[in-house]
C-alpha positions in Angstrom: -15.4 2.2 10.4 -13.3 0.4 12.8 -14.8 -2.8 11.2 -13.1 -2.4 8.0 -9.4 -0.9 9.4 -8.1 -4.0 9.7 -9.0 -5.1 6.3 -7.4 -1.8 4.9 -4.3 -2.6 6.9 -3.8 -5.7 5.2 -4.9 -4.3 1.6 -2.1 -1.7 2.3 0.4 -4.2 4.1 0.0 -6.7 1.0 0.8 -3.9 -1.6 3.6 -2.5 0.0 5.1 -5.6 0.1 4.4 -6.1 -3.7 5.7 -2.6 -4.4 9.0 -3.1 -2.0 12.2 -3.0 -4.4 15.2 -4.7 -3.1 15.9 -4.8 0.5 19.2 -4.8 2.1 21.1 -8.2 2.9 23.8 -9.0 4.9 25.4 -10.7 1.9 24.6 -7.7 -0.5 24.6 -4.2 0.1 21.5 -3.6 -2.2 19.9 -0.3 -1.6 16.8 -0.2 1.0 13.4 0.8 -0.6 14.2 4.2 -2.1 10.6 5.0 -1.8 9.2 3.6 0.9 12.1 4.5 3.2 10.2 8.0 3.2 6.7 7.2 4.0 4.9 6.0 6.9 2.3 2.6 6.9 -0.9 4.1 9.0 -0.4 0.9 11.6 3.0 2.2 12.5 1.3 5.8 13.2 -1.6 4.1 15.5 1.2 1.9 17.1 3.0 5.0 18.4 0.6 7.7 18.8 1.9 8.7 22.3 5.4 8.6 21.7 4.9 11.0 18.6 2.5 13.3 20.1 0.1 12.5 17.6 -2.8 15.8 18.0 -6.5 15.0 18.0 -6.2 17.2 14.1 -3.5 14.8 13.1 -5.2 12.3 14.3 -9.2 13.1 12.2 -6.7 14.0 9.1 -5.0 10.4 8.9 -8.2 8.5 9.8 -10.3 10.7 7.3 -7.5 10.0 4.5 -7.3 6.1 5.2 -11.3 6.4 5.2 -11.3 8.2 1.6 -8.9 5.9 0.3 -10.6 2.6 1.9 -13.9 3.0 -0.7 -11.4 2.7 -3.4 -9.3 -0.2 -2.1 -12.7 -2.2 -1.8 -13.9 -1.0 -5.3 -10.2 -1.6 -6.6 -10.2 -4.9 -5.2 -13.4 -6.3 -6.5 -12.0 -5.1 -10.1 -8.9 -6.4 -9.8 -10.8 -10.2 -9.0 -12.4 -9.9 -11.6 -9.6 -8.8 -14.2 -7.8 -12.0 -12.6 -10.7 -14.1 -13.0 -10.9 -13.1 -16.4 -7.3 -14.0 -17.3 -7.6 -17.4 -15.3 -10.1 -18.3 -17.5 -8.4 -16.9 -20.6 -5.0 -19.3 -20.1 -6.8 -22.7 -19.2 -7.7 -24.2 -22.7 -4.9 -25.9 -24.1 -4.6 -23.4 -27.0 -4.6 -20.0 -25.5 -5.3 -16.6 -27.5 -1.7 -14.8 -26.8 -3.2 -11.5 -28.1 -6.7 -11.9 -25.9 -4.4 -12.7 -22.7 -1.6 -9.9 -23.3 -5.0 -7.8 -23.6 -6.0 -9.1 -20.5 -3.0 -8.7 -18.5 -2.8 -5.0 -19.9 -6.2 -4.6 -17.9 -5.5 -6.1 -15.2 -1.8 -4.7 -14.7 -3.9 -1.5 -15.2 -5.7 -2.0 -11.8 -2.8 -3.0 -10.5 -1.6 0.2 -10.9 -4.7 2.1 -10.2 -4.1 0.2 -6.6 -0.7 0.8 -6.3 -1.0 4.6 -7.0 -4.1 5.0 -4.8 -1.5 3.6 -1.9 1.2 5.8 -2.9 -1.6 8.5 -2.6 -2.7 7.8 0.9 1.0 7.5 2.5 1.9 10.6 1.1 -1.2 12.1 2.6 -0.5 10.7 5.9 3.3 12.2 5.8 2.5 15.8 5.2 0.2 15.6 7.9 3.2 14.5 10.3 5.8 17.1 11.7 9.5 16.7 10.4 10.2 15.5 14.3 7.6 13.1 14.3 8.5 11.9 10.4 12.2 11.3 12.1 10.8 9.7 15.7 8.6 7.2 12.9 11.6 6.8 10.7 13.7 5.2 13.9 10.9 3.4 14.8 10.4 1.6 12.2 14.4 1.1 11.4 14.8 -0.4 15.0 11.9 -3.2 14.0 13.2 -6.4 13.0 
């Protein structure tokens, strides 16, 4: 299991950063990630288990929920390769099928939101299993990052 963590971490790393809306500049005062100002990445968690007073329960909960969800990241990843794959090969002719490649990119923005949704899934997992202090000693954790 410990293997494939790290692999899991950067599935979830790349789609949150896929699935970030606008962040705040000094230049704009856009609004921060409406959504994913509420939950908690699982690396975060692990980074500060001391400091939250993570229990040993907590602790089997949020490992069991990120080893549920990591079978379908793998199997959601190998699909959407091949979905992309497909669509590569649709667009290189010179002539391309417009109604064969807006097909394609219907499937494969359906996986995309099969992955998306499976990651939405597993951080709100993770949160309920966290205390409302331990939520609010995450959320000023992570705000005090660069």
């Amino acid at each position: 299991m410990r293997t494939r963590l790290p692999f899991v971490f950067a599935v979830l790393s790349m789609l949150a950063a896929t699935a970030s809306f606008a962040q705040p500049t000094e230049s704009h005062h856009a609004p921060a990630d409406p959504i994913g100002s509420h939950l908690f990445p699982p690396e975060l968690i692990m980074a500060h288990q001391s400091e939250l007073g993570l229990q040993d329960s907590q602790r089997a909960a949020i490992t069991s929920e990120i080893e549920k969800a990591q079978s379908k990241f793998v199997a959601l990843q190998w699909r959407m390769s091949q979905e992309t794959e497909h669509l590569a090969k649709l667009v290189e002719p010179s002539v391309v099928d417009e109604a064969s490649v807006l097909e394609q990119v219907d499937r494969t923005l359906a996986v995309e939101r099969d992955i998306k949704r499976a990651q939405v899934a597993l951080l709100v997992r993770i949160k309920n299993t966290l205390t409302p202090a331990q939520q609010a000693k995450l959320a000023e954790l992570r705000d005090g990052q660069p």
